[in-house]
C-alpha positions as a printed Julia matrix, in Angstrom:
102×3 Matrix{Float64}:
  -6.05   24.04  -20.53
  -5.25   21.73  -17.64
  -4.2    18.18  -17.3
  -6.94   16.16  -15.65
  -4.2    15.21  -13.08
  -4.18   18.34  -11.83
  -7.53   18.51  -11.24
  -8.63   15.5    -9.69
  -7.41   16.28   -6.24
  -9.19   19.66   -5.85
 -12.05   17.75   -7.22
 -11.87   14.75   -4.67
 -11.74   17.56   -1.73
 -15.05   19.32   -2.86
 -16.87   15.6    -2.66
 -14.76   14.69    0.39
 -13.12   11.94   -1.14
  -9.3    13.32   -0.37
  -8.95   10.72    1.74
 -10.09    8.03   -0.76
  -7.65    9.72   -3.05
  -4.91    9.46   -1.16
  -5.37    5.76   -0.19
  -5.43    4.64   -3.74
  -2.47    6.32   -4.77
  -0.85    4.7    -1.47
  -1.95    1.51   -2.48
  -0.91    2.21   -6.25
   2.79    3.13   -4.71
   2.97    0.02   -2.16
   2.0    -2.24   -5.22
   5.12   -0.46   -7.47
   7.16   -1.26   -4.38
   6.7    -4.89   -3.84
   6.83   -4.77   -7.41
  10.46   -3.86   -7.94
  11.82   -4.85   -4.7
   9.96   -8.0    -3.74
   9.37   -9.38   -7.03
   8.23  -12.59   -5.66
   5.19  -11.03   -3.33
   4.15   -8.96   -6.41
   0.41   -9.82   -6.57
   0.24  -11.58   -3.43
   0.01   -8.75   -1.38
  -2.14   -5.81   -0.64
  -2.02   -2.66    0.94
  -5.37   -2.38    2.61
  -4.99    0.21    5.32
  -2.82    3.09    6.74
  -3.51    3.4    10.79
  -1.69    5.91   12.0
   2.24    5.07   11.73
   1.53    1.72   10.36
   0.7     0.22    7.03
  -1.65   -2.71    7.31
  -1.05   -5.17    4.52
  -3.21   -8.64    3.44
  -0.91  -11.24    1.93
  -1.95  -14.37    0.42
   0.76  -17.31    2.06
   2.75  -17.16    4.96
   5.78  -17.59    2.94
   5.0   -14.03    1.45
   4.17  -12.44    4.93
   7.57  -13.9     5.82
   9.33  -12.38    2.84
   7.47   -8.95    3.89
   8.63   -8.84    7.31
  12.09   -9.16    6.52
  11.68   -6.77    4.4
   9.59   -4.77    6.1
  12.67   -1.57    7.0
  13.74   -1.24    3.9
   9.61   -1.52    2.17
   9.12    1.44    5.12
  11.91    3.64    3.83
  11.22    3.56    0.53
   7.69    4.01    0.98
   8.41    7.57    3.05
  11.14    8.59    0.3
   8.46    8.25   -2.7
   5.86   11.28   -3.74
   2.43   10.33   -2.31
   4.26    7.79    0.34
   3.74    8.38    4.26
   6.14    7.88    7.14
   5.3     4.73    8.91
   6.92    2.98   11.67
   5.23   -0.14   11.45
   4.12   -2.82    9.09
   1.38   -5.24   10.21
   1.43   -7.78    7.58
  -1.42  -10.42    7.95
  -2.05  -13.48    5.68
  -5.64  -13.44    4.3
  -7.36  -16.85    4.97
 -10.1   -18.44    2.45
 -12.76  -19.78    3.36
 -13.58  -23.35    3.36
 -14.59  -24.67   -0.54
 -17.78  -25.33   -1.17
């Protein structure tokens, strides 16, 4: 018997999906992150993208992207010290606009 955990990323490889994979659990860790460190920006902001050394992340005000730029060192570090996390260098926080109401 094996746990289904274990399996899943041999099984993402074969379909070529590794790189799916390893976004969502990125995004899954960013989210925890925000989450315990940045309580307020918890649901207000996104991990969307990693580009090379730098984490691309959608917020929803620019009172949150503010929050997450000051933040932004210490969100890096922790991100590179947790399992599935990435060195990064940079965070390029931008605030996601709506469009106009209908």
């Amino acid at each position: 018997m094996e746990r289904i955990g274990e399996l899943i990323p041999e099984a993402a490889r074969r379909l070529g999906l590794d790189e799916e994979l390893r976004l969502a659990r990125a995004i899954s860790l960013w989210s925890a992150l925000v989450a315990e460190r940045v309580p307020a920006a918890s649901g207000s902001c996104r991990l969307v993208r990693i580009d090379g050394f730098a984490l691309l992340v959608d917020v929803d005000a620019p009172i949150v992207a503010q929050e997450i730029r000051l933040r932004a060192p210490e969100l890096l570090e922790a991100f590179a010290a947790a399992p599935g996390g990435a060195r990064a260098r940079e965070l390029r926080v931008r605030v996601r606009r709506e469009g106009p109401a209908v």
